[in-house]
N, C-alpha and C positions, 0 to 999 in steps of 0.2 A: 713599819714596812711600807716603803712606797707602792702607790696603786698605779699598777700597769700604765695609767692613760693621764698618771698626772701629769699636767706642764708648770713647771717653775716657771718659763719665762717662754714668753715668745718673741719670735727674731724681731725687725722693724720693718720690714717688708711685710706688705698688707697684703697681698698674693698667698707669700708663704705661712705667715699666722692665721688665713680662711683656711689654709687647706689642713695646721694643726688642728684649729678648734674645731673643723669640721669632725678630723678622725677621733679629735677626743670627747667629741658627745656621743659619734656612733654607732652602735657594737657589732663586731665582727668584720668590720673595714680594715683592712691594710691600708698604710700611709702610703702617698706617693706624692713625694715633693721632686720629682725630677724637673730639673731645670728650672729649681724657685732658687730661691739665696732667702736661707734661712740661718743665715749666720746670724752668732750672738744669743741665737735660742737655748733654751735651758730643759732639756729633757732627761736629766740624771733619771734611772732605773725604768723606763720605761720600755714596753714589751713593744718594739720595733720589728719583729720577727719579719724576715722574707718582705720586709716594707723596702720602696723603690724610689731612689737616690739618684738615679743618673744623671749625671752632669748639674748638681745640684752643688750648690754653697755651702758649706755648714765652717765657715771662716770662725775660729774661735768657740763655736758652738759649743756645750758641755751636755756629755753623749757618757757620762761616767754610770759604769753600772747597767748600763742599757744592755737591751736584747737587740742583738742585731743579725741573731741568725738565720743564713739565707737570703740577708739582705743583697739587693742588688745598688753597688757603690760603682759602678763602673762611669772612671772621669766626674766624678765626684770631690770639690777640690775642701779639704777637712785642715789647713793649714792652722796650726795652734789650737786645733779642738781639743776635746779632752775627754779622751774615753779609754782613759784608766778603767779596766776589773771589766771593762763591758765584754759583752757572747758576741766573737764573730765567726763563731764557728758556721765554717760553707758558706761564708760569707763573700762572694766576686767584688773585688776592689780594682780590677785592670785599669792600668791610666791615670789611677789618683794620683792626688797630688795631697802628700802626706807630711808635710815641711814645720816639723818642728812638733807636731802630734804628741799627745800624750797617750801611751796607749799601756802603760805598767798595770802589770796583772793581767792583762787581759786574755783571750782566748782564743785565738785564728788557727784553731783547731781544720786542716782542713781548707784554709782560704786559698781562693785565689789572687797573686798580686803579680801581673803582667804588666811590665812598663811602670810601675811605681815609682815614685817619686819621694822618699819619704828620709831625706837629707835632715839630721837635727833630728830626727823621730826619736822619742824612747820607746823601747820595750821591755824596760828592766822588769826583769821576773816574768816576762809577759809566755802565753803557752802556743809556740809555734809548731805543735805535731803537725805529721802530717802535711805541712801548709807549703805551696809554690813561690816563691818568691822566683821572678823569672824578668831577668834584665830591671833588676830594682837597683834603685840609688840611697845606697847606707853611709854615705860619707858623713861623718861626725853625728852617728847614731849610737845611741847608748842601748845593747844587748846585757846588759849585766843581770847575771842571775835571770835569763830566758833559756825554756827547754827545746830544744829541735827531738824529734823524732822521725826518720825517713822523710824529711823535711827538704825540697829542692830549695838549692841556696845559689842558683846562678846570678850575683851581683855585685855590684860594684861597690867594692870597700875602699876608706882612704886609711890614711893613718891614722885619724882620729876615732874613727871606729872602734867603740869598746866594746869588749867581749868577755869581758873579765866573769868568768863564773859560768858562762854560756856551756851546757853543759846536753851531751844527745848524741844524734847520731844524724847527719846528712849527707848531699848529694852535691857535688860541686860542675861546673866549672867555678872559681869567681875571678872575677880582676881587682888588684887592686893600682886605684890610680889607672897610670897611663901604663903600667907594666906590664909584663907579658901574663896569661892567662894560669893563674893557678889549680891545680887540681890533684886530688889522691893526697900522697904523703905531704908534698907541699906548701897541699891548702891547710889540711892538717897541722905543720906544721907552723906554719903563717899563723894561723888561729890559739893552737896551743901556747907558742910560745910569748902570748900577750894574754895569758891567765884562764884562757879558756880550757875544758875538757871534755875535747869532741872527739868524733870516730870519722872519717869520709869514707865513705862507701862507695862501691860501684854499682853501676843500677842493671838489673839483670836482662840477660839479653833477648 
């Protein structure tokens, strides 16, 4: 079992590897790399919780398995990182920049994603309850086999958008493309009819 505060690797920026080794020799510190570029770092399974990211690097980083709940991700740019299976549940990601992420399995139980950016993203199987997705960019994201539960899904889909198996219950509006605003049976429809099995709902008034 990985120990909470192992580091496989640290990034190459000497800012950002003081301020890992720092948190990994000392106990009961929260991380806070905001505004380091810590890309390239290797922190698979590590207990990240409520640690603080803003506007921070993690370009390719590998974040799989990690704990990342209650992190605060806000403009945080995670392009090609890979946090498959990792907790983000309650985790604030407003403004990242998510561009090609690996995020399968994982958990955004709860997240917040305002202004997202996460074009190319996978979230296959990944568990979207609960979670905002709010003016996000899913064009050529892979949903397959991810669960919505009362989940806000106001975002912008293209065609290549896979949904296949995407299976729950959400909130819409979404656009797709440059088209006019889908929503209710629609969107529902829009979704369904490219292998997904969802529900849109109305959000109460």
């Amino acid at each position: 079992m990985t120990e909470p505060r192992h580091v496989r690797r640290l990034p190459p920026d000497p800012e950002a590897a003081g301020e890992i080794s720092a948190w990994r020799d000392a106990a009961d510190t929260t991380i806070d790399l905001s505004r380091l570029d810590a890309s390239g770092a290797d922190l698979t399974g590590a207990d990240l919780s409520m640690g603080l990211f803003c506007e921070a690097r993690l370009v390719d980083a590998v974040l799989a398995e990690a704990h990342l709940c209650r992190g605060h991700l806000e403009g945080t740019v995670l392009d090609g990182a890979d946090l498959s299976r990792a907790c983000l549940v309650k985790a604030v990601l407003d403004e990242a920049s998510m561009r090609g992420t690996v995020l399968s399995g994982a958990n955004l139980g709860s997240a917040e994603l305002y202004g997202v950016d996460a074009r190319e993203a996978s979230f296959r199987g990944a568990r979207l309850n609960g979670a905002s997705f709010l003016d996000t960019r899913l064009e050529g994201a892979d949903l397959t086999g991810a669960t919505v539960a009362r989940t806000s899904f106001r975002v912008l889909l293209g065609e290549d958008t896979v949904v296949e198996a995407l299976t729950g219950t959400l909130f819409g509006p979404a656009r797709v493309g440059g088209r006019a605003v889908l929503d209710g049976p629609d969107l529902e429809d829009w979704l369904n009819r490219r292998g997904a099995s969802v529900a849109v709902i109305s959000p109460l008034p």
